[in-house]
N, C-alpha and C positions, 0 to 999 in steps of 0.2 A: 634274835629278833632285831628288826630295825628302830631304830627306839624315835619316838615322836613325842612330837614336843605338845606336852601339856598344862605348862605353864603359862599364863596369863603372862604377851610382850610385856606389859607396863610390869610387872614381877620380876623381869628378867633385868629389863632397865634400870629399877631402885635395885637389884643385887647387883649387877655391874658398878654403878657408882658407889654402892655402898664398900666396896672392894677399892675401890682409885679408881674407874676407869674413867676418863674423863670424857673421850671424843667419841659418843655414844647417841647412834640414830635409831627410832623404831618410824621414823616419818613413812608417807606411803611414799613419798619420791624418793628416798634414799633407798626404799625395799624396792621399788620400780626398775632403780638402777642398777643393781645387784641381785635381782630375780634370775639374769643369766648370763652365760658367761661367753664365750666364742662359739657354743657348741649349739644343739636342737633343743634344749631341755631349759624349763622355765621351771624353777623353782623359789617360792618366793620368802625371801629367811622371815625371822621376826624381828630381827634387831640384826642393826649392823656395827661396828665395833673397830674403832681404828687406834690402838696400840700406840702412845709414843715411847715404852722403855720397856728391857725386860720384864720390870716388875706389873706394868698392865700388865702384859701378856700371863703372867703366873695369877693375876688377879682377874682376866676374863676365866680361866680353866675354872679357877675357885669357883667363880659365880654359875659356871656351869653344872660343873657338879653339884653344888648347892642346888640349884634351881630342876637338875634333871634335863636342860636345854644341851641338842651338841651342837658342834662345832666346825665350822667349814675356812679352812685356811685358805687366801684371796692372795695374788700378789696382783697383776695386769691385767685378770680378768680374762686371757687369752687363750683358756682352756678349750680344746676343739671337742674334748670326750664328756664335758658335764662334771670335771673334777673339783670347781671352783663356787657349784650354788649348791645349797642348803637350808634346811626347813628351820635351822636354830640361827645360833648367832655367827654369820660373814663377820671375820678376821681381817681386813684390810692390812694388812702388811704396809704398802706400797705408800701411804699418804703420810708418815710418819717416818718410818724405822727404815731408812733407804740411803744410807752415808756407808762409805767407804772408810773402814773403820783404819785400815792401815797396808800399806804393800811392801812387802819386805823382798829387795832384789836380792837379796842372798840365797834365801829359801825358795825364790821364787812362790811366792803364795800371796794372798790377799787378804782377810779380815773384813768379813761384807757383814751387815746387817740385813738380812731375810730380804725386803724389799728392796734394796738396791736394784738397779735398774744396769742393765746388763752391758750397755751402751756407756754408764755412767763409769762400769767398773773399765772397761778398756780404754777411756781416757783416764781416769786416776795411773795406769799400769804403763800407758806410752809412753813417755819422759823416761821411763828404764827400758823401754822397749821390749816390753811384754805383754800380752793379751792373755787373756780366760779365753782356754783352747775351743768350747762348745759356741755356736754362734747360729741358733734359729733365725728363720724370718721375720721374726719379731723381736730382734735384737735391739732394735731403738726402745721399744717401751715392756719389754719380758721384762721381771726379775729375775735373781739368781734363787731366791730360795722358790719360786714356781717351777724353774727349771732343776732343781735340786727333786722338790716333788716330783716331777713328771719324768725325772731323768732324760730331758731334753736333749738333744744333741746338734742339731742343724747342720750344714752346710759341710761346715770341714770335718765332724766329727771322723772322717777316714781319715783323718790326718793325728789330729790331738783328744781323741776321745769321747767317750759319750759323759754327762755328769756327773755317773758315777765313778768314770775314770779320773776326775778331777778334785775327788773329796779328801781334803787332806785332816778335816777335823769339823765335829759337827755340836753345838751346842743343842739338847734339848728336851724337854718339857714333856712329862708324860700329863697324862690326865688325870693322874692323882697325886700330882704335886711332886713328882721326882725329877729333879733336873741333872742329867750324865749329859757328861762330855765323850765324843768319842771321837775314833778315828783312827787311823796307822799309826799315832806317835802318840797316843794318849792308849796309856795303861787305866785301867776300869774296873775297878769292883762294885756290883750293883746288884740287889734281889733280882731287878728284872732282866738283868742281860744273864746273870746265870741260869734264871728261869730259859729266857730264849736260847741260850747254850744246849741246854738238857730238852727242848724242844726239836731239835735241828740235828740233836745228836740221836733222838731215838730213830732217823730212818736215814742215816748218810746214804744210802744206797738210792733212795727215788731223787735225793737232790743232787746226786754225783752224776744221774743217767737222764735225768728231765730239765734242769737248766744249767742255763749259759751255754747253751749249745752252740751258738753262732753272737756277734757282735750284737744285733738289734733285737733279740728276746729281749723285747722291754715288758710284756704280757705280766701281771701276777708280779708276788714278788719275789725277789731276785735273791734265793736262798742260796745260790752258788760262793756268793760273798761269806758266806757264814760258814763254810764248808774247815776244819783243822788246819786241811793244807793249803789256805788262804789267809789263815791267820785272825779266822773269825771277827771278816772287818767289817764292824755296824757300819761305818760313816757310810763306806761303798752302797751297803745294802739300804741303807733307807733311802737314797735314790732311787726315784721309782713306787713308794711308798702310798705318795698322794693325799698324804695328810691326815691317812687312816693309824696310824699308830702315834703319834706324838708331835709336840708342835715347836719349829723350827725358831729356834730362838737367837740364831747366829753360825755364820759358816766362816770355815779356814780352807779357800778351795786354791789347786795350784796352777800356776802360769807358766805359758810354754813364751820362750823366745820368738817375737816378731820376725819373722826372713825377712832380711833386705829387697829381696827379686820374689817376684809372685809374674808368673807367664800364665793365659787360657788359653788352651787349645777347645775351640767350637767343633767339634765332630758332628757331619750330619746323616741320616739315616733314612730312608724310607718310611718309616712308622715307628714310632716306640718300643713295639716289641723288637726287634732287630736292633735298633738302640741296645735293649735292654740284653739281650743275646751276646752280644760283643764288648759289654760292660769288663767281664773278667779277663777279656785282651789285654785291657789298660792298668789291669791292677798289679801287677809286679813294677810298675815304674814308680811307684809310692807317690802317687797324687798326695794333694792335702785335702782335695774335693772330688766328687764324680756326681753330678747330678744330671739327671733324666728332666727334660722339657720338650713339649710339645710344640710343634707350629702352632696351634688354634691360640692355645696363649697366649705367643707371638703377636699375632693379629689382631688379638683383643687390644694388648697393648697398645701396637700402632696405629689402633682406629683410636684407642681414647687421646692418646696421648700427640699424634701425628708423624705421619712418615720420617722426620726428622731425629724425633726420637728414638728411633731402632737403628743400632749401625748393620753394618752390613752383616749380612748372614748367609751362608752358604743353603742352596734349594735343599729343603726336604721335610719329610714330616713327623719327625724328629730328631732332637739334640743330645749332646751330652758336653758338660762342659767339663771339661780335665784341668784342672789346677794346679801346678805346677809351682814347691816353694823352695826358695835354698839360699845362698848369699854369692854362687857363684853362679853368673848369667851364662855363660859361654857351657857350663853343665847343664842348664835348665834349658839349653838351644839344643845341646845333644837329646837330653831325653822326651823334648818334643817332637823333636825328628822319630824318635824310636814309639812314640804313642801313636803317631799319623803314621806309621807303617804297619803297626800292630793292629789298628782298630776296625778295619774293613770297611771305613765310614766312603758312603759316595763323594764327599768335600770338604771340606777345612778351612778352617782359618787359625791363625797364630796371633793372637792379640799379647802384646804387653803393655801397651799404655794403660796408665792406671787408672783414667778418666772413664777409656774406653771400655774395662772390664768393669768400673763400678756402674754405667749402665747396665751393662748386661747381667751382671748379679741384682741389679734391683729389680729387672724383668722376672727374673727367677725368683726374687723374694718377695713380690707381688702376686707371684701361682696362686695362693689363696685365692686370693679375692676376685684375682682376674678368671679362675676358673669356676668361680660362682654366676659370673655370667657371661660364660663361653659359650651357654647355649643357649637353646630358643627359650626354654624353661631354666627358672635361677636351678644353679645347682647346688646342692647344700651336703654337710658332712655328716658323719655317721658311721658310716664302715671308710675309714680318712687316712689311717697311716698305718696298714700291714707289710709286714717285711718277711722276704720270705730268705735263705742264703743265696747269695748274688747268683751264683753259678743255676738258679732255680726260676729268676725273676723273666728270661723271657716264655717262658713255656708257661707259670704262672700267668705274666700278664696278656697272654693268647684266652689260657682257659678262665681268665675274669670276664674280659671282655665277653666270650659266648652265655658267662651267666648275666654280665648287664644284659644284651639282647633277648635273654629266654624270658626276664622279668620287663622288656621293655623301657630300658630307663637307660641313661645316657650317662658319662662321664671324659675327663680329658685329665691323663695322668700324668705329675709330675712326683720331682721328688729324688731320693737320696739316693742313685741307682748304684752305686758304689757299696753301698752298705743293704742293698735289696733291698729298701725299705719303699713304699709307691704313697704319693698322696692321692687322692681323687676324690674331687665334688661331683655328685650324682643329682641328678634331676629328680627324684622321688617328690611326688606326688602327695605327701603328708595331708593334705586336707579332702582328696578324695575320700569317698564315704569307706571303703576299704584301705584306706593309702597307710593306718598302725601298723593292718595284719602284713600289709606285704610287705613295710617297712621291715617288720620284726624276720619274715620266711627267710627277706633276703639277706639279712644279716648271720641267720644262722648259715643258710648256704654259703655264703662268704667265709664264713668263719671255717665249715666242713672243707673249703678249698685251701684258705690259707694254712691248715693245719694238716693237709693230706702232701703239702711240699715240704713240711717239719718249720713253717713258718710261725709267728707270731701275729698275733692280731693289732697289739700296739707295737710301732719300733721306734714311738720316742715322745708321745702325748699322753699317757698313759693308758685307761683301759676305764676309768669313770664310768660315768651311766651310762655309756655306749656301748661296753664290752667287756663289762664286767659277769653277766650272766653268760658270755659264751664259754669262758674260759674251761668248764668241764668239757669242750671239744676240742680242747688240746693239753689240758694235761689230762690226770690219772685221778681218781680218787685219793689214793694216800696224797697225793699233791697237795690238792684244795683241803684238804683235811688239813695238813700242816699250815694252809694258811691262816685257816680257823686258828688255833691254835694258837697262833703266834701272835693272830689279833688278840685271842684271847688272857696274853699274856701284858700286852701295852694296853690293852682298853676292854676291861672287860663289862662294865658297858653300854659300850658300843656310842659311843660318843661322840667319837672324832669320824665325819665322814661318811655318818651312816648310811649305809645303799651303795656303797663304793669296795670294789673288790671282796669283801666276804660279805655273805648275804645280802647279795645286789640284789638292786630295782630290776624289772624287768627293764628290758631294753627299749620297747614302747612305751614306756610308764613316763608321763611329766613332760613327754614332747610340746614342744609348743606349738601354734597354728601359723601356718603361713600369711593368712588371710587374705586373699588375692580379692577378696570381695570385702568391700566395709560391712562392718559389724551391724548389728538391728541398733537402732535409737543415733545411729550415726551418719547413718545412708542421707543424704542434700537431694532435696528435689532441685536444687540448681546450685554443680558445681562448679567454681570460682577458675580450676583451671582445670586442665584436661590432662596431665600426667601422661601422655603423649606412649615415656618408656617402661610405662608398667599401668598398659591400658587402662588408663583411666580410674585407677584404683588405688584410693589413699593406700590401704592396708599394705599392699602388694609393695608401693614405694617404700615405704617406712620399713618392711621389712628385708628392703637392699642393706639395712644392716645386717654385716654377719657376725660383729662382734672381732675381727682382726685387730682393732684398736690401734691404728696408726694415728690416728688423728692425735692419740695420746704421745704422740713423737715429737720434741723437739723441734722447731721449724727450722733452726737452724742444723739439724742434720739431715733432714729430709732436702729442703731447700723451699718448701711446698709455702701454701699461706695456712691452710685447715687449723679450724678451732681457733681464732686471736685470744678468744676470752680465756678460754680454758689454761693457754701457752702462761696464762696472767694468774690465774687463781689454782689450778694445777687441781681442781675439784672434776670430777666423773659426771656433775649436773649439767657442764659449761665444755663437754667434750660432745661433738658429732654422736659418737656410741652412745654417751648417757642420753643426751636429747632424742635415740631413734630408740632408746627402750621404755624411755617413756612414752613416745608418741604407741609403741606398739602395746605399751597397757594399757592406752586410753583405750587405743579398737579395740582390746582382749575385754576390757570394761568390766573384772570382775577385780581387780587392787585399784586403779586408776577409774573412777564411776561417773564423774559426771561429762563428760564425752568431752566436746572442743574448750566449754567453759571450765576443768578440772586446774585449781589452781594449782597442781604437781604440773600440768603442761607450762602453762605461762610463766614458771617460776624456772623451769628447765629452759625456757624459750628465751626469759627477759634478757640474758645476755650473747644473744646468737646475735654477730653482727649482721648477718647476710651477706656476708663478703663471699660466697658460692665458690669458696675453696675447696670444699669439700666435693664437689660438680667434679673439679678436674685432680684433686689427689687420695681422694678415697678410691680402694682399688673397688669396690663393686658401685661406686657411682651414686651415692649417696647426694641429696640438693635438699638440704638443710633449709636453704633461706628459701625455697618452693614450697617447704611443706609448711616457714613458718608464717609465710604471706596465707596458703588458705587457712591455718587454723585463725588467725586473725578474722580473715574475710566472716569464716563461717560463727566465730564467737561472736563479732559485732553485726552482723548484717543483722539492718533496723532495729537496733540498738544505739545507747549513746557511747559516744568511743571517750578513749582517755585524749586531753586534751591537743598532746604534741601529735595526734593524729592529724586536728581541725587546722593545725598552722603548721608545723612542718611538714606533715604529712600533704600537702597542699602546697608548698611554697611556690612551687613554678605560677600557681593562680594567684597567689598575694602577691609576687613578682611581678606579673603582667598586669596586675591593678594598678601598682602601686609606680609604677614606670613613669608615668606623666609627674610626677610629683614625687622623685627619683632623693633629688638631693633635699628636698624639705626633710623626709624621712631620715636619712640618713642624717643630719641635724640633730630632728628630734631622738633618734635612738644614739646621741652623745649625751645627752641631759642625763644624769644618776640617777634620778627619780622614774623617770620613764621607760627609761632601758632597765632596769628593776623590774616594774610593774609587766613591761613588754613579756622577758624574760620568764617570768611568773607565768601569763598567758598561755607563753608558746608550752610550756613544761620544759624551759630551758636551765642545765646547771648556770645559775649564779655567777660561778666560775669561767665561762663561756663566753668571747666575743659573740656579737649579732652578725652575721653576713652584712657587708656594704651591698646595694645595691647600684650598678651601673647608672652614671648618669645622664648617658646616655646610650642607648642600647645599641647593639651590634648592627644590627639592620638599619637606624636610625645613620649611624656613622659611616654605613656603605650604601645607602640611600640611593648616592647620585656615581655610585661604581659601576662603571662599563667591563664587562670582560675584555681579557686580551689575551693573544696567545693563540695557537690552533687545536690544543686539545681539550675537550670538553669535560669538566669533572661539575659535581654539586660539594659544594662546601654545606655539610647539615647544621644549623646551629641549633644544639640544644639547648634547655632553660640555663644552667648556668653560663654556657659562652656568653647568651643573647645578653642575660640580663645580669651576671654579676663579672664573671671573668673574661670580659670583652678582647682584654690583651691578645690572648692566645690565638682569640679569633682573625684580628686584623695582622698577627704576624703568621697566620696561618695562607691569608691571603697573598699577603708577599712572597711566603717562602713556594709557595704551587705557580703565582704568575714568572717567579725567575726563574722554575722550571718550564715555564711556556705553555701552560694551563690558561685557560678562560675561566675564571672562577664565576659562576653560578649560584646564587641564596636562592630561596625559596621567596616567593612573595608574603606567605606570612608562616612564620616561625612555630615549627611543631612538636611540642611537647610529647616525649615518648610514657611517661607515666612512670617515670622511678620511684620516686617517692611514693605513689600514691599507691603500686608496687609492696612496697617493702611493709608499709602500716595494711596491709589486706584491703583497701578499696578497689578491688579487684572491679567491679563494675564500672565505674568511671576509667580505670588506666584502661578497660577493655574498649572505652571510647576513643580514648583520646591515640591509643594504639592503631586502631582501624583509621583515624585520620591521618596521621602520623602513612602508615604504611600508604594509603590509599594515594599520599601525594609526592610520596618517593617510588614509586614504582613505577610508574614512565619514564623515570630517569634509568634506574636500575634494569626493563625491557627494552631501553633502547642503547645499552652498552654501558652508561654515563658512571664510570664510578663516583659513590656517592663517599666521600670522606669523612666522618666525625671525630671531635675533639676530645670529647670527656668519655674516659673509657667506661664508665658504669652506665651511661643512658643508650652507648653501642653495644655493647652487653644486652640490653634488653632488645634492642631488634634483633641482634644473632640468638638469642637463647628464649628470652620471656613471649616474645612477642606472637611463639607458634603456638605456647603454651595457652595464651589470652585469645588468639582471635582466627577462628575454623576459615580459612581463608589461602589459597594458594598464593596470593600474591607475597604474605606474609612469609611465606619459605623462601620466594623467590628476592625481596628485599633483606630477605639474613643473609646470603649470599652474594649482597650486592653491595653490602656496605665496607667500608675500610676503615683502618686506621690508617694514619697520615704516615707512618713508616713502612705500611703493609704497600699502598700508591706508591713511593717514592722506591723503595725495594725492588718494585717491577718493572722501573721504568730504567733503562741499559742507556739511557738520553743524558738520565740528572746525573750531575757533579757535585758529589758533599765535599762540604769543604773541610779544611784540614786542621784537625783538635789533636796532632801530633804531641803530646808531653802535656796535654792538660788532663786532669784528674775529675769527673765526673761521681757522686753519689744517686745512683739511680734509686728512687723507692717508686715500683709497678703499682698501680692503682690494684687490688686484689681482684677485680673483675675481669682486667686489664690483664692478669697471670693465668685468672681461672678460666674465663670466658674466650678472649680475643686471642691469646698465647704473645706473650712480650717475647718469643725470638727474634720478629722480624727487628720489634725496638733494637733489641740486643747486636743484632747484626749487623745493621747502619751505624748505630755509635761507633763499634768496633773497627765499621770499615773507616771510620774517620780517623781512626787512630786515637783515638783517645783511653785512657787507663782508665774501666770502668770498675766500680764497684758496687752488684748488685745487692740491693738488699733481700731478702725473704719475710714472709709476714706479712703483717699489716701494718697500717700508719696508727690506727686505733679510734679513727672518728666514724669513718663509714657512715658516710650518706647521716639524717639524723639522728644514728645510735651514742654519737660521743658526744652530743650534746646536748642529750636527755639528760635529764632529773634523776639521779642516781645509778649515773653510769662513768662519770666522771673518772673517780678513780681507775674502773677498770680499763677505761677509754688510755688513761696515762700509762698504765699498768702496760698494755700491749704495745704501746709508743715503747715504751725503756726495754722491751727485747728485742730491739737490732736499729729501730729508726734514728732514738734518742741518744743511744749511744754512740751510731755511726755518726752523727752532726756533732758528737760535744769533740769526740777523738779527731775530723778533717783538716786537714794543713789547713792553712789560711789557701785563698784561691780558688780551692776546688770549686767547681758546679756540682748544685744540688737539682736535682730533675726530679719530678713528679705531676704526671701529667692530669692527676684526679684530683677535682676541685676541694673536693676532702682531705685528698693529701697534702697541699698545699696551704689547708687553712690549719689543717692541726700544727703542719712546722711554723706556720705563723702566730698560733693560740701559745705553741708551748715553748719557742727560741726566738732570739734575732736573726734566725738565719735567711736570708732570700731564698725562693725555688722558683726553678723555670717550668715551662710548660717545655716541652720537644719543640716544640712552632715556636718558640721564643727565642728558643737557643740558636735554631734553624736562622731565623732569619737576623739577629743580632750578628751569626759570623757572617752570613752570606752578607751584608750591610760592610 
């Protein structure tokens, strides 16, 4: 039986502490977050449980058994099968137990603690130049004891193995308190491993003829390892496990040698299946990769991300990248010569730069996500990673494909085509009034196909709620029988994992809803914005999470801005993923209840800067600060708001009051007492400079400015040019008329509505938006590029402004505006001058990365010659978020990972650039360092 929890949470929580556990939630927003995991299934624990030493961990088992509660072991949450949520207590591995405990170049092995972070263990291993041979697409934020569970394998595993090829010694934790060490070098005597000895020994004959038949049987568990003449190696076998027999309390896994030379050869194909067909052409040349990619990917790719972004690629409609590893180049040139003769592909290319192939492997380690909306309908997982033996997978994926059409439903497949193994998101229709039953039909048909090629259902995620009830269609009875068994030897039970591989959930059971339509009690008779790419439907947007958890990636290894807060407090509430599971329990509305006012939203929300990083480096497209402007709009409309709504949230209007009487103010906010009291009003930290205000304003000081020059541009000034950072504006002017421009202001100055934007006064900036567009759009229909300065108020005409206001002209002004690098870029006339041997600190305004795309910036400095160095991130102020009232620290927090450090570490001399009024006030709040605006810089050298 599956055992369920009937213990009273608050029972569970006093036994856990009463044990040691210290870092112990039963809140609804900690179970909001942890309700699911990368896969379809929402299940929501009672308590979550975050482990800082072995002895918690021996001390959660205790309290379980005590209490009757099981157990679900969590590392990144990135499970695609439903392996990682549970109805007792989530195991958090990941927020505590994540250090790299020791690498020893001798033995070549490594000493991880469970949660280490898989990305974390290949830089601890570099400096001896070694890596941990397995390497999924979720290599920046996987762990290794998740992928020890799942016996993950990713990308190269045809090269250095799958997880359980890499177990050299495994610490761990039954459920009744017994802790064995095991592994190939560690000798063992144990009641329970003799137990599983004499379980494994009574039918050698169905485990000698039913697994490990091919590389990627990852299905069930992997009783081949247990077999005499293998040397009945546990560590091997509990790979693949899934956290149903015992809980990982530390691994000793082994590291293969770094190659010096890594070559891709791009093979391409007419359609995937023939791809896939010609797969075992390439496999005698001992790739270290062989993966299967589709064009549709492709394109997804280079529509998000821009033509720019995809290097070249040879025509067709499908890939295969052949990866090539070794230390002697002039050998890895032979045997790509002999792969592009062997593989029948229609064109090629030979890539070795290593720039150029970390592109293309990131294309390919984005296929998640990007294949969740490669079609018209999001696509989502389920039947996600069967493998069938290579030599099987193109005839296989002919006869998948006629079962997606007989069921109607769509997918685009990539994946490990070297190893048979195929990913694919499907269109399935889950909220259809029938969309469970056919969920479930097609699953078993799936499963009847990939098991009539002698394939497996998992070939490297495991087999969780998604595929654990198929397995009686590919093994045998005595099979599944042993596996009973053997569960019933570690857990009898039934504790750890329950509903996962022996006496699984139905496959339907615990699906969550898509909700492409808002929930009852949530539905606005007048919505704030119109959600444009998922027709108009909160529910539908919020559920662009799929759970991939990139955002949970380093920024510095991505390169991206996604999450600032999160990058700071390294917490699941302050990550994109956490913030889109709670917005999706608010619509679910039975853990999360009281709809937009739910204080688990605002508390998930309070540190979301709106820096819309997430716009452009989440792979399914996720707009965080969109969803958190309406829950705002919809919590406060005719309601009283919190006060930095009424003053910051407004400032461009206290601005333009306050202009006349410019420098009195600015006076008075030096006085201690008043800038205090100010301070207070605004809901400003303490902490915090005031903004100065211009003394005189932009348009006041070009007043009596004649254009000159023959070609016609608008210089736009928004609130901050006009009324605080005038500089940039008037060196913006110089630098466009010694281009030969006729600079053009508007007669009176239009506020695009940022702020009032980001705090939800959505009806107002939907005013002030409509004027704003209404009086650039004669510019923008009659050719006139229209330039702006501050990349987050350009941001809002390229992206918010279609969002706010049902207007053609509004599309046709996002199209028409520029940045001052994007003009000067196109113009084959302008001469940059020459920043030969000077050294530049760029930090991109984050709207300015995510929005507008900072290459063209990137490109001009470059062509001036100058030694650039880009930051990633954020600056950490963003618009009024860093200097609200209890934002401070984390405001700092997101400065010191990459801004604060790149300014403390610069030679003396370098330029500092940053062209967002924000960016520029925070390096002023928190160094003595000067920053330029680009127009600053521009027109100081041209000068």
């Amino acid at each position: 039986m599956v055992a369920e929890v009937t213990t009273a949470a608050t029972d569970v929580v006093e036994a856990l502490r009463r044990h040691g556990v210290r870092d112990v939630d039963d809140s609804s927003l900690s179970r909001a977050l942890y309700s699911t995991d990368a896969s379809l299934y929402r299940v929501v624990p009672r308590v979550v449980a975050r482990p800082r030493d072995i002895d918690e961990v021996m001390a959660i088992a205790a309290a379980a058994v005590e209490t009757g509660t099981p157990i679900t072991a969590r590392g990144a949450g990135t499970s695609i099968a439903g392996n990682a949520v549970g109805t007792g207590i989530v195991v958090d591995f990941a927020r505590h137990m994540n250090r790299v405990l020791a690498v020893d170049e001798a033995t070549r092995t490594a000493e991880v603690q469970p949660g280490v972070v898989h990305a974390a263990l290949q830089r601890a291993a570099a400096p001896q130049r070694l890596r941990y041979g397995p390497d999924p697409s979720t290599h920046t934020r996987c762990t290794v004891g998740g992928m020890i569970g799942n016996n993950a394998c990713g990308n190269r595993a045809l090269g250095y193995g799958r997880s359980a090829d890499n177990v050299a010694a495994l610490d761990l934790l039954t459920i009744g308190g017994e802790r064995i060490q095991v592994g190939r070098d560690v000798a063992v005597t144990s009641p329970t491993l003799e137990k599983l000895r004499g379980v494994v020994g009574s039918d050698l004959a169905t485990v000698r003829t039913e697994f490990g038949r091919f590389g990627r049987q990852v299905s069930g568990y992997s009783l081949e390892h247990l077999l005499p003449e293998r040397g009945f190696d546990v560590g091997s076998f509990m790979a693949g496990t899934e956290g149903t027999l015992a809980l990982l309390l530390g691994a000793t896994v082994d590291l293969v040698k770094d190659p010096t030379h890594r070559h891709l050869v791009v093979l391409a194909y007419p359609s995937m299946a023939e791809a896939a067909d010609h797969t075992p052409a390439v496999l005698p040349y001992s790739p270290t990769a062989c993966e299967g990619l589709g064009a549709r990917i492709v394109e997804v790719y280079r529509a998000a991300k821009g033509d720019a972004a995809v290097p070249d690629l040879p025509d067709g409609g499908g890939y295969l990248y052949v990866e090539l590893s070794g230390d002697d180049a002039a050998e890895l040139e032979d045997r790509a010569a002999k792969v592009v003769r062997a593989s029948g592909a229609l064109a090629h290319r030979h890539v070795t730069s290593p720039l150029e192939q970390g592109v293309l492997w990131r294309i390919r380690e984005e296929g998640a996500g990007l294949a969740g909306r490669a079609l018209d309908r999001p696509a989502l997982s389920g039947w996600e990673d069967a493998a069938v033996p290579p030599e099987r997978l193109g005839a296989y994926l002919r006869e998948f494909d006629t079962l997606m059409n007989e069921y109607g439903v769509h997918g685009v497949p990539f994946g490990h085509f070297g190893d048979g193994c195929v990913h694919v998101r499907i269109d399935f229709e889950l909220d259809a009034p029938d969309g469970h039953q056919t969920f479930r039909d097609f699953l078993f048909d799936a499963a009847r196909l990939a098991a009539s090629h002698g394939g497996s259902f998992s070939g490297e995620h495991g087999d969780g709620r998604a595929r654990s009830e198929l397995l009686p269609l590919m093994y045998s009875p005595k099979a599944t029988d042993l596996f009973s068994q053997v569960k019933h030897v570690f857990d009898p039970e039934n504790l750890l994992n329950p509903g996962v591989l022996v006496e699984p959930r139905p496959v339907e059971a615990d699906l969550r809803g898509q909700h492409r339509e808002w929930a009852p009690g949530l539905r606005s008779s007048r919505q704030g914005l119109r959600l444009l790419h998922d027709e108009g439907s909160f529910g539908a947007a919020v559920h662009r999470c799929t759970g991939v958890g990139k955002c949970l990636a380093p920024n510095q290894a991505t390169g991206g801005v996604m999450c600032p807060s999160f990058q700071a407090t390294r917490q699941e509430k302050d990550s994109t993923r956490g913030r889109a599971r709670v917005l999706q329990e608010m619509v679910d509305g039975r853990l999360v209840s009281e709809g937009w006012a739910s204080p688990e939203v605002h508390e998930a929300l309070d540190l979301c800067l709106s820096c819309k990083g997430c716009l452009s480096d989440c792979p399914t497209g996720v707009d965080m600060a969109t969803y958190k402007s309406e829950v705002l709009y919809q919590t406060y409309r005719g309601k009283r708001r919190p006060r930095s709504h009424y003053i910051l949230g407004r400032l461009p209007f206290w601005a333009r009051l306050n202009a006349p009487i410019a420098g009195l103010a600015n006076l008075a906010l030096r006085i201690p007492g008043i800038v205090h009291v100010a301070r207070w009003v605004a809901g400003v930290d303490q902490r915090r400079s005031l903004p100065r205000f211009a003394t005189r304003t932009l348009s006041r000081q070009l007043r009596d400015h004649r254009p000159r020059g023959d070609k016609r541009v608008l210089l736009w000034a928004d609130s901050f040019t006009e009324y605080f950072g005038t500089a940039s504006g008037r060196a913006a002017v110089d630098v466009l008329e010694a281009a030969g421009y006729a600079v053009e202001l508007l007669e009176r100055p239009q506020c695009c509505g940022l702020t009032w934007i980001t705090t939800g006064q959505l009806d107002t900036a939907r005013e002030l938006v409509e004027r704003t567009v209404e009086q650039l759009h004669p510019y923008v229909a009659a050719g006139v590029p229209v330039v702006g300065l501050e990349p987050s108020c350009l941001a809002v005409l390229r992206s918010d402004a279609v969002e706010l206001v049902d207007d053609p002209r509004a599309a046709e002004v996002a199209g028409g505006v520029l940045t001052l690098a994007e003009l000067l870029r196109r113009d084959e006339e302008w001469e940059a001058p020459d920043l030969s041997g000077r050294r530049i600190i760029v930090q991109p305004h984050c709207h300015h990365s995510s929005v507008l795309g900072f290459e063209p910036d990137l490109a001009l400095l470059e062509s001036m010659g100058a030694q650039i160095q880009r930051l990633g991130g954020c600056c950490g102020l963003a618009g009024n978020f860093g200097v609200e009232k209890g934002h401070y620290e984390v405001s700092v927090g997101v400065a010191e990972q990459q801004l604060l450090p790149a300014l403390r570490d610069a030679q003396p001399g370098t330029i500092v650039l940053a062209d967002g009024f924000s960016c520029r006030t925070q390096i002023d709040d928190l160094t003595d360092v000067d920053s330029l605006h680009l127009a600053e810089l521009l027109a100081r050298e041209l000068r």
